[in-house]
CHARMM internal coordinates of N, CA and C (Angstrom, degrees):
IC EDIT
DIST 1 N 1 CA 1.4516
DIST 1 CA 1 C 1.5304
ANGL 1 N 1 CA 1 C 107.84
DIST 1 C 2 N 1.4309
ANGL 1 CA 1 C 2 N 115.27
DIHE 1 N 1 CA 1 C 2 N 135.32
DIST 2 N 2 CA 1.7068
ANGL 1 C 2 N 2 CA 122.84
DIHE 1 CA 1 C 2 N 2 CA -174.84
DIST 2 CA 2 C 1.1611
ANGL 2 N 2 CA 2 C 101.54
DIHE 1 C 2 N 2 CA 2 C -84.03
DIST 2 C 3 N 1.3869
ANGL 2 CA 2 C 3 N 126.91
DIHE 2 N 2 CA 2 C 3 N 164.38
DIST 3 N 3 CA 1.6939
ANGL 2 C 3 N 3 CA 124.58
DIHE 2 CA 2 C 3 N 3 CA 165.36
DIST 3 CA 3 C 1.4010
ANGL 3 N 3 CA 3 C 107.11
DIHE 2 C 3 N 3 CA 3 C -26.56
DIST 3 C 4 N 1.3644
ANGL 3 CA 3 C 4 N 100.39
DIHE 3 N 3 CA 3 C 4 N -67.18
DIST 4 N 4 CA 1.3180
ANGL 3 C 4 N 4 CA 106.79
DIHE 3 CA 3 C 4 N 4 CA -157.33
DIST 4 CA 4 C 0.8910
ANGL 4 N 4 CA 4 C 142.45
DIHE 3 C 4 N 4 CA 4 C -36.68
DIST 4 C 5 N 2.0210
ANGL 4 CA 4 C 5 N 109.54
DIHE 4 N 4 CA 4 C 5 N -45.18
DIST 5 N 5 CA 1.4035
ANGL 4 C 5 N 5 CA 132.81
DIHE 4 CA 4 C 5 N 5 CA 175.02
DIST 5 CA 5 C 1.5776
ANGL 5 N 5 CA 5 C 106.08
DIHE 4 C 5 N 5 CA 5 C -71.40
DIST 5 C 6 N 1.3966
ANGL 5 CA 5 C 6 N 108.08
DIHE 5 N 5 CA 5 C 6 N -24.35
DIST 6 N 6 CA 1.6048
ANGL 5 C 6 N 6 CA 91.84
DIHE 5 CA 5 C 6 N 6 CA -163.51
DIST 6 CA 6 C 2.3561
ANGL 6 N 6 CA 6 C 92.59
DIHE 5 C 6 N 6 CA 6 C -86.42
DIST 6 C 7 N 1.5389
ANGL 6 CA 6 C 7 N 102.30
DIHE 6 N 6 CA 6 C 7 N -21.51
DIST 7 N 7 CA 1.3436
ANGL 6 C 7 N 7 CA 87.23
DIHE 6 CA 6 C 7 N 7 CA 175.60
DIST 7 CA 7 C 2.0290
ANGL 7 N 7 CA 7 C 126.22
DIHE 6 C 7 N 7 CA 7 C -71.60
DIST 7 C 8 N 1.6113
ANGL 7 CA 7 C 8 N 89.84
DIHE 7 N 7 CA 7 C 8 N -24.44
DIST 8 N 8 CA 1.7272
ANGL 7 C 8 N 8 CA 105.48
DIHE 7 CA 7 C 8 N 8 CA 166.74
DIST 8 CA 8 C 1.4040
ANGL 8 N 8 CA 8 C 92.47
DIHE 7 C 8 N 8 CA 8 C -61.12
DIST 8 C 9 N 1.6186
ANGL 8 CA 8 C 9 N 124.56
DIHE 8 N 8 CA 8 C 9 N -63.13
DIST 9 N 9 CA 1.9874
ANGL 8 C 9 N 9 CA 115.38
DIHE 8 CA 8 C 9 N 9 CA -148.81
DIST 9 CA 9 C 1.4807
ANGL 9 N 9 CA 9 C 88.42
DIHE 8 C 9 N 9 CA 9 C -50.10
DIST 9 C 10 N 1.7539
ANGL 9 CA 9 C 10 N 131.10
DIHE 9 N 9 CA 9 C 10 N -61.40
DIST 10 N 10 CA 1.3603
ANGL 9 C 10 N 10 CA 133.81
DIHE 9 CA 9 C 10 N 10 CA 177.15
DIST 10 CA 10 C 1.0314
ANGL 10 N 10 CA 10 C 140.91
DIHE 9 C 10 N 10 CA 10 C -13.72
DIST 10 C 11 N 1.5683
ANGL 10 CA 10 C 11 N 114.95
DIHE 10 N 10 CA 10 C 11 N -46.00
DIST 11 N 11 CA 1.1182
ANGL 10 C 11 N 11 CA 142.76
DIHE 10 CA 10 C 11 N 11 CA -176.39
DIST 11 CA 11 C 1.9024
ANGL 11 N 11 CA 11 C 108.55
DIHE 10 C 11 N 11 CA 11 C -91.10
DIST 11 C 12 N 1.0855
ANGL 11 CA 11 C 12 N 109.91
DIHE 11 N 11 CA 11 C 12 N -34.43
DIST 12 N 12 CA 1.2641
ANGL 11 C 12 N 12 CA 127.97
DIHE 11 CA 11 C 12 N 12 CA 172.22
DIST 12 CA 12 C 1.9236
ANGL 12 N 12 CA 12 C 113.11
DIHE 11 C 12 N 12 CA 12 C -58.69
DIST 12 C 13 N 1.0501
ANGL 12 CA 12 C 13 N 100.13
DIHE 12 N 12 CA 12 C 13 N -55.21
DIST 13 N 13 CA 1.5059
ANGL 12 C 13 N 13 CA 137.49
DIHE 12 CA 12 C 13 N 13 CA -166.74
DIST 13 CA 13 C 1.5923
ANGL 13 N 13 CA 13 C 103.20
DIHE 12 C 13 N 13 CA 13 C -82.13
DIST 13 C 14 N 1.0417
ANGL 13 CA 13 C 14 N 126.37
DIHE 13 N 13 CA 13 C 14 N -10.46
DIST 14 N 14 CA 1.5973
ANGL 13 C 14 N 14 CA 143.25
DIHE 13 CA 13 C 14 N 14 CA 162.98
DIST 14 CA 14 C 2.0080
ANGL 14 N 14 CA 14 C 110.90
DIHE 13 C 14 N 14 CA 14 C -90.74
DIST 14 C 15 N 1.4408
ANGL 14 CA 14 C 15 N 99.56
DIHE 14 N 14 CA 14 C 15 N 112.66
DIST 15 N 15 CA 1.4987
ANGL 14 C 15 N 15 CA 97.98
DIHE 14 CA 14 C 15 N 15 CA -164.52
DIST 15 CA 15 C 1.2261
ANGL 15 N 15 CA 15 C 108.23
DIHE 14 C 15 N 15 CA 15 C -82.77
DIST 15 C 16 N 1.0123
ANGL 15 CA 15 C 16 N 118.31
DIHE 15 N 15 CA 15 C 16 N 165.24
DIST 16 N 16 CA 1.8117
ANGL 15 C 16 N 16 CA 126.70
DIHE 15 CA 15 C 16 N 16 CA -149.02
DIST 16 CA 16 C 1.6745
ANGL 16 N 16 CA 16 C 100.26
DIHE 15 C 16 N 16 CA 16 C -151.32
DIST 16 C 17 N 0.9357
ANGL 16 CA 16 C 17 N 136.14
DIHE 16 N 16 CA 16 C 17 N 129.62
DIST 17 N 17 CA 1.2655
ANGL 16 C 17 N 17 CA 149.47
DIHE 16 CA 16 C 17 N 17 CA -157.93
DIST 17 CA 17 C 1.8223
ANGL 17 N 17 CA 17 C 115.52
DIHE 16 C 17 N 17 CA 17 C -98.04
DIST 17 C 18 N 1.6509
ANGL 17 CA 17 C 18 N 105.37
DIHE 17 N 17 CA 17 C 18 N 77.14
DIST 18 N 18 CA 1.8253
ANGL 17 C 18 N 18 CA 109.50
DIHE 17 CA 17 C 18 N 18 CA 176.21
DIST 18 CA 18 C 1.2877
ANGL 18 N 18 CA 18 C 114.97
DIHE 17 C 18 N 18 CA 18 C -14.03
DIST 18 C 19 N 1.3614
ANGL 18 CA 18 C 19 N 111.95
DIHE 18 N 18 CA 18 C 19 N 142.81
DIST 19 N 19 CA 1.5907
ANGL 18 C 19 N 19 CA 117.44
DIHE 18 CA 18 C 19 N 19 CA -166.03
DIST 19 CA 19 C 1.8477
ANGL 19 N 19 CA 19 C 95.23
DIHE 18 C 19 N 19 CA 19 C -96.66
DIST 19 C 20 N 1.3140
ANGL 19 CA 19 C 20 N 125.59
DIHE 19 N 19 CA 19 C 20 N 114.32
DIST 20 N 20 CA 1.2161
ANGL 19 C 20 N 20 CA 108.55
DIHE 19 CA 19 C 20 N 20 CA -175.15
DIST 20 CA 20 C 1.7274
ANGL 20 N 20 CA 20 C 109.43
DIHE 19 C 20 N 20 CA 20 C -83.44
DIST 20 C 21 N 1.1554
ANGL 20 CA 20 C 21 N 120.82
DIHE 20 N 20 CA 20 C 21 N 167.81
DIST 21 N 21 CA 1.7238
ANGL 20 C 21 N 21 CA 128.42
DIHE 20 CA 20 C 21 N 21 CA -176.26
DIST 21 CA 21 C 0.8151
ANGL 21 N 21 CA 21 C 88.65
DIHE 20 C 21 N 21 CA 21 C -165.29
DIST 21 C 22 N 1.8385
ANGL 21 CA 21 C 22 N 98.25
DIHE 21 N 21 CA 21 C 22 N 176.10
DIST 22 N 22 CA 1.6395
ANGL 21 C 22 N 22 CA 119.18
DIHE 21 CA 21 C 22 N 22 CA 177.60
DIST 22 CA 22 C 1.6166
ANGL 22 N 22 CA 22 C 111.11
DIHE 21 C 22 N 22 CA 22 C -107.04
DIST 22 C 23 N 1.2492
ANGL 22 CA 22 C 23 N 132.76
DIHE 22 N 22 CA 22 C 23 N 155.62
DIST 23 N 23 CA 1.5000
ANGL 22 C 23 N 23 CA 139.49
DIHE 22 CA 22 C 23 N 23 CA -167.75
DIST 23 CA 23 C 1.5988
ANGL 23 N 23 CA 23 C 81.73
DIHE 22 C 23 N 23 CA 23 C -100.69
DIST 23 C 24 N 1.3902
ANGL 23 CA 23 C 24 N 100.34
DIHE 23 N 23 CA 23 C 24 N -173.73
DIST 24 N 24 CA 1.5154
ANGL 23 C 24 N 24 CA 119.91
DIHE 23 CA 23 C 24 N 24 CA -172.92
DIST 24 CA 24 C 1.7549
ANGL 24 N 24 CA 24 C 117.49
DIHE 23 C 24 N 24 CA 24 C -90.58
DIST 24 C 25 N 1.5076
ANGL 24 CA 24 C 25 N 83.83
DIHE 24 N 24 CA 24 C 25 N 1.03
DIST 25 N 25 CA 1.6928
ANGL 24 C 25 N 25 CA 90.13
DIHE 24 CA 24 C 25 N 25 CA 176.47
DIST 25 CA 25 C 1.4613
ANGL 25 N 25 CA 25 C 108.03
DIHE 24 C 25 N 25 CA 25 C -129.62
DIST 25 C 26 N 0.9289
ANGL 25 CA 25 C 26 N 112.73
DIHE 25 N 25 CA 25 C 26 N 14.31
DIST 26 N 26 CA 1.5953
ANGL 25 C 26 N 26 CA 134.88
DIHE 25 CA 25 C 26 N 26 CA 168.42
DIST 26 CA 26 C 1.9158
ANGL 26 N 26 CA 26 C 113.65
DIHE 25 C 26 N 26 CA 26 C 60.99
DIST 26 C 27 N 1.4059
ANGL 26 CA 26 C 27 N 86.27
DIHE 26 N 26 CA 26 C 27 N 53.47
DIST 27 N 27 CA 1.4166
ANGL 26 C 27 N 27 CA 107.74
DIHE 26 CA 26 C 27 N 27 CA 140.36
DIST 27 CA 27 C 0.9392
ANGL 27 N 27 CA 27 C 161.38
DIHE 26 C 27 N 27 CA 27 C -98.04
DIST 27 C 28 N 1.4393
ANGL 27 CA 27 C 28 N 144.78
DIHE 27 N 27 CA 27 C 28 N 120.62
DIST 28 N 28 CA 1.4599
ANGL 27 C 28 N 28 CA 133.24
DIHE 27 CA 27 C 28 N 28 CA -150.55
DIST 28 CA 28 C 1.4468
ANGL 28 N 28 CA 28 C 104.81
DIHE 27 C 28 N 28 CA 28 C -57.64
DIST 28 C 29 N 1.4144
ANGL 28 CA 28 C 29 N 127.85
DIHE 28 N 28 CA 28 C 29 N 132.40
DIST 29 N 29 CA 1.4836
ANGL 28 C 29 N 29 CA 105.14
DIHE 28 CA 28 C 29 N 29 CA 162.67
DIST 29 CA 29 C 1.5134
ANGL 29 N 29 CA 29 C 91.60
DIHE 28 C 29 N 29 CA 29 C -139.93
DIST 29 C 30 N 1.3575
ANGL 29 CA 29 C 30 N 111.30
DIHE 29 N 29 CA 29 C 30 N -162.45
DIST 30 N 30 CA 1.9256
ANGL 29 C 30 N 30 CA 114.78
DIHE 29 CA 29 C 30 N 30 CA -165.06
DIST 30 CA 30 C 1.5683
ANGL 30 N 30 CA 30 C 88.55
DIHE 29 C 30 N 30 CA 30 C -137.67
DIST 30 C 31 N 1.5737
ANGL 30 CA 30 C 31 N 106.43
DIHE 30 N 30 CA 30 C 31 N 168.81
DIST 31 N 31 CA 1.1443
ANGL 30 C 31 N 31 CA 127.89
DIHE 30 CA 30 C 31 N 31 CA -178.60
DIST 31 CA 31 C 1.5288
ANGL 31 N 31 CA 31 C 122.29
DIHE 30 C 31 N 31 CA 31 C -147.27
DIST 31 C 32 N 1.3687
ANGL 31 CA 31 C 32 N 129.63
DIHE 31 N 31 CA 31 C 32 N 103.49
DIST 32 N 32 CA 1.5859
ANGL 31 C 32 N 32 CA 110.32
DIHE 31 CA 31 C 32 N 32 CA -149.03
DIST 32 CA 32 C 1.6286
ANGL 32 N 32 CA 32 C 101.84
DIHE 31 C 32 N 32 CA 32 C -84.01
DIST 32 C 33 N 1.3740
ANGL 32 CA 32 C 33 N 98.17
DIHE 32 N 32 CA 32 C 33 N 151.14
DIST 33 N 33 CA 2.1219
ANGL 32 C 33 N 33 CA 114.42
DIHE 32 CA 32 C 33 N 33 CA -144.10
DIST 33 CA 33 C 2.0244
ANGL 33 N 33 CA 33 C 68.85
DIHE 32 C 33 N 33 CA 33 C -74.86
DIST 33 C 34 N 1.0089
ANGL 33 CA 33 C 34 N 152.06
DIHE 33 N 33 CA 33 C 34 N -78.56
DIST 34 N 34 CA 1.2441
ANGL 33 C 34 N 34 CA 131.90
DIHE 33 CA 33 C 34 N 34 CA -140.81
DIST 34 CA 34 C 1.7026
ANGL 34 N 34 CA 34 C 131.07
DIHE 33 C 34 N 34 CA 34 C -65.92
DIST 34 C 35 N 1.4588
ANGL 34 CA 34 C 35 N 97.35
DIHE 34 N 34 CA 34 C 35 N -13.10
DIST 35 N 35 CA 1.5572
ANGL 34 C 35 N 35 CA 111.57
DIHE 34 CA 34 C 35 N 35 CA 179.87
DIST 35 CA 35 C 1.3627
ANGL 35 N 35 CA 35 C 120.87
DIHE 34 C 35 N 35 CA 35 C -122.79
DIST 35 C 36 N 1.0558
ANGL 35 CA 35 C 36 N 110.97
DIHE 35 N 35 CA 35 C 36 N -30.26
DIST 36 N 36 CA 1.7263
ANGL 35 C 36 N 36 CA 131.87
DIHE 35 CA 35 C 36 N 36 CA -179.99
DIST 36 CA 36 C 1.6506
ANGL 36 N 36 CA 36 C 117.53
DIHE 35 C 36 N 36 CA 36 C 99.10
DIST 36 C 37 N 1.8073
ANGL 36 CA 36 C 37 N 106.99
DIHE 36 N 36 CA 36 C 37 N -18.76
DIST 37 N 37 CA 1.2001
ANGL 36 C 37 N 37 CA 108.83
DIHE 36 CA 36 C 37 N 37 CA -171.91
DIST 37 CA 37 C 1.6500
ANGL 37 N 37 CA 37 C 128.31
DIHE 36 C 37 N 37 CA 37 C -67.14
DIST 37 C 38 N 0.9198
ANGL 37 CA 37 C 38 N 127.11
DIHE 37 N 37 CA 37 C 38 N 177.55
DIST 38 N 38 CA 1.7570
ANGL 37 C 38 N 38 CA 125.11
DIHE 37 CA 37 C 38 N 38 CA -151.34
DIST 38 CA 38 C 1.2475
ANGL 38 N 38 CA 38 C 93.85
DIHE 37 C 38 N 38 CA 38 C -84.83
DIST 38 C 39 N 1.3868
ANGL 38 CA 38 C 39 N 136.88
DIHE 38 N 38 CA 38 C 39 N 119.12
DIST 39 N 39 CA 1.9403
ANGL 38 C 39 N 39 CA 127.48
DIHE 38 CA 38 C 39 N 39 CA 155.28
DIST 39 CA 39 C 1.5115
ANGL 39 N 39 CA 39 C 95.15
DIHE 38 C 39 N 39 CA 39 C -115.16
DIST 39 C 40 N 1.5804
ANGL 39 CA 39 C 40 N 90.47
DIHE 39 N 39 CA 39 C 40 N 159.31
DIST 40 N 40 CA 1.5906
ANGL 39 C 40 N 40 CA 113.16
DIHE 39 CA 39 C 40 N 40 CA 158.50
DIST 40 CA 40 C 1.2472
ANGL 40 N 40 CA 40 C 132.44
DIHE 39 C 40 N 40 CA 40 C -120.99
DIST 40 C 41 N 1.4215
ANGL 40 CA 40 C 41 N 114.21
DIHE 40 N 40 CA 40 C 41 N -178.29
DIST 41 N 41 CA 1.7602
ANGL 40 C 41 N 41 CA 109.35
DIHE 40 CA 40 C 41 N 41 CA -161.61
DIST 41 CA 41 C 1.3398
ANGL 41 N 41 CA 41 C 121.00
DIHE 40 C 41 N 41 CA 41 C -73.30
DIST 41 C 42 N 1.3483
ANGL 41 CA 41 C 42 N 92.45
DIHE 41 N 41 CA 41 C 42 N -10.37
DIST 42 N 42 CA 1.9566
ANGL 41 C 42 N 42 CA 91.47
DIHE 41 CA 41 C 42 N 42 CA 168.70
DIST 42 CA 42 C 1.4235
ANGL 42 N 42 CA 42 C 109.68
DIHE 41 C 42 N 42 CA 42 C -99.84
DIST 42 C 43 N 0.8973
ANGL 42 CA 42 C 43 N 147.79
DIHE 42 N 42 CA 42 C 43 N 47.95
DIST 43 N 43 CA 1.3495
ANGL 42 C 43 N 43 CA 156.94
DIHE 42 CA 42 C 43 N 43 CA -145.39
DIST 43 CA 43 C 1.6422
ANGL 43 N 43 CA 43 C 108.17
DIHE 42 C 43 N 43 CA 43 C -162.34
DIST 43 C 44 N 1.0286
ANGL 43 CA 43 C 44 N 125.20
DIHE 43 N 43 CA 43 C 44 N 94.22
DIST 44 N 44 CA 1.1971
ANGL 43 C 44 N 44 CA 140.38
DIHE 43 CA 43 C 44 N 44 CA -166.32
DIST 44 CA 44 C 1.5957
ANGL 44 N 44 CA 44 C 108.24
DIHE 43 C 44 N 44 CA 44 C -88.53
DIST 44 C 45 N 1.6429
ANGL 44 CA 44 C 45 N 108.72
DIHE 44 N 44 CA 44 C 45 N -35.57
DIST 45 N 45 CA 2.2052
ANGL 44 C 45 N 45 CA 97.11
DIHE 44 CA 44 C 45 N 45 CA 178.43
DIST 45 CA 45 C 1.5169
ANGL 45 N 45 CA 45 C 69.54
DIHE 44 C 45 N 45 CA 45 C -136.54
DIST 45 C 46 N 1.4786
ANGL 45 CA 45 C 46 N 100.85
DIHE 45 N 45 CA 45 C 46 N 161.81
DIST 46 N 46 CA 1.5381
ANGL 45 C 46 N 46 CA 133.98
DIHE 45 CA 45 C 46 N 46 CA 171.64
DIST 46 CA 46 C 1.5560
ANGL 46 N 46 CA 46 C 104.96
DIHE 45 C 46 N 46 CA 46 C -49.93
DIST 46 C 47 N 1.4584
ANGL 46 CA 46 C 47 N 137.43
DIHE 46 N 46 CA 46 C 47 N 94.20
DIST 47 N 47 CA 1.4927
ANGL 46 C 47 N 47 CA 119.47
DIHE 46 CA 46 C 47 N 47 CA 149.43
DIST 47 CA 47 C 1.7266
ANGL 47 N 47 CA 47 C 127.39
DIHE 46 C 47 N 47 CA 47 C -18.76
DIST 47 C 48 N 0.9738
ANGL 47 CA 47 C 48 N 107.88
DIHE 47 N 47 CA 47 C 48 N -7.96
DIST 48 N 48 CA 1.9542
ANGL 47 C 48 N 48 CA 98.07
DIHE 47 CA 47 C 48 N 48 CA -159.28
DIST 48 CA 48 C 1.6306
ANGL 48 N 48 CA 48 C 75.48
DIHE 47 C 48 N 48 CA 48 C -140.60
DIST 48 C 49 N 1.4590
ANGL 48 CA 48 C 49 N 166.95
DIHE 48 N 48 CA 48 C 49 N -83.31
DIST 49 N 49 CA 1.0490
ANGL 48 C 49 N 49 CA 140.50
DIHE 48 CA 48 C 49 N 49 CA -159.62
DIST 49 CA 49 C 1.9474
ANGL 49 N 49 CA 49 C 124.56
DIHE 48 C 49 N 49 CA 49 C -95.21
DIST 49 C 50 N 1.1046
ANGL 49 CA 49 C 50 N 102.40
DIHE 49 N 49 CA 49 C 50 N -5.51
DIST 50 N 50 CA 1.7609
ANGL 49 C 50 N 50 CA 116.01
DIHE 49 CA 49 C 50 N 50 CA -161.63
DIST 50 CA 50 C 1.0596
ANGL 50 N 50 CA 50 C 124.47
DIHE 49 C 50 N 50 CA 50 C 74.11
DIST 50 C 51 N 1.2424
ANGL 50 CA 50 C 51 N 137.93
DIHE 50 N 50 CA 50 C 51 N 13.87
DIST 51 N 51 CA 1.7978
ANGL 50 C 51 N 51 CA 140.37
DIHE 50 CA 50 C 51 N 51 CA -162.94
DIST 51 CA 51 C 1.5050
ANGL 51 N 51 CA 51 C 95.14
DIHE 50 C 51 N 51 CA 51 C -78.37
DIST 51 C 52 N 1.4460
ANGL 51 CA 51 C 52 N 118.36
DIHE 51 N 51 CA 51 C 52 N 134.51
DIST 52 N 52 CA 1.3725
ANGL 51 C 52 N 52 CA 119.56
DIHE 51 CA 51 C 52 N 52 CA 175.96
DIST 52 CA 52 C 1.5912
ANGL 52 N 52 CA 52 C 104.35
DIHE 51 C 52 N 52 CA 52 C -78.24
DIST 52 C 53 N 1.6129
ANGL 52 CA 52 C 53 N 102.11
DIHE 52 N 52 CA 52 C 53 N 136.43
DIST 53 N 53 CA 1.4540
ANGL 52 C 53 N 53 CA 113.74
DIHE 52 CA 52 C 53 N 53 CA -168.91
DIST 53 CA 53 C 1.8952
ANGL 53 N 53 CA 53 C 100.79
DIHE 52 C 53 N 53 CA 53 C -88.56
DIST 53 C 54 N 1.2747
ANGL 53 CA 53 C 54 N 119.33
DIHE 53 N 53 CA 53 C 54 N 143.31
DIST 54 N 54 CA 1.6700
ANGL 53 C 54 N 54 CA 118.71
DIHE 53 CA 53 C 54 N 54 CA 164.48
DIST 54 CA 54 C 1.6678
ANGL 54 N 54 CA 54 C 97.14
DIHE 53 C 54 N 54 CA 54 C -119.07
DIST 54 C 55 N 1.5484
ANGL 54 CA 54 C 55 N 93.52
DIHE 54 N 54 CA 54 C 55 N 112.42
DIST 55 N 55 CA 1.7205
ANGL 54 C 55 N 55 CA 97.48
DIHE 54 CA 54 C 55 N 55 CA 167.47
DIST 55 CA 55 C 1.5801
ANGL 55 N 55 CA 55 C 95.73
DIHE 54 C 55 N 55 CA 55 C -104.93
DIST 55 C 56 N 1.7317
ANGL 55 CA 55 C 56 N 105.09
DIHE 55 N 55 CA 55 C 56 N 153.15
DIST 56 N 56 CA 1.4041
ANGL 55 C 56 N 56 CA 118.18
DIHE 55 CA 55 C 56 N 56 CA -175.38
DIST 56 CA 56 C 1.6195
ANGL 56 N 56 CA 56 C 108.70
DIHE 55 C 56 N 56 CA 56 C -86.76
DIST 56 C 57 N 1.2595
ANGL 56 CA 56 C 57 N 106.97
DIHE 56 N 56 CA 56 C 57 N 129.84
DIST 57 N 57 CA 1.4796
ANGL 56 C 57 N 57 CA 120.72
DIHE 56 CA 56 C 57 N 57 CA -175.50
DIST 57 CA 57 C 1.7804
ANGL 57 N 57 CA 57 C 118.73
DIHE 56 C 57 N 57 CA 57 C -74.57
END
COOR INIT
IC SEED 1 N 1 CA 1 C
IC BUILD
């Protein structure tokens, strides 16, 4: 692994807090802040990019 990748895994591996919104039927749902794609609360890193998720306790 080059600097680089291991400073991306780093950055990856630093949890980041789902952007919550509303769906079209007005449900809470989340959006992970680095990709935009949909996660949920059991979901600990993004399925579609890996970013570690921080849900509030």
């Amino acid at each position: 692994m080059d600097p680089d990748q291991a400073a991306k895994a780093a950055e990856k591996n630093t949890p980041t807090e789902p952007k919550e919104i509303q769906d079209w039927n007005g449900i809470t749902a989340y959006e992970c802040e680095n990709c935009g794609c949909d996660v949920f609360e059991t979901q600990n890193y993004c399925p579609y990019c890996g970013q570690r998720l921080k849900w509030e306790e």
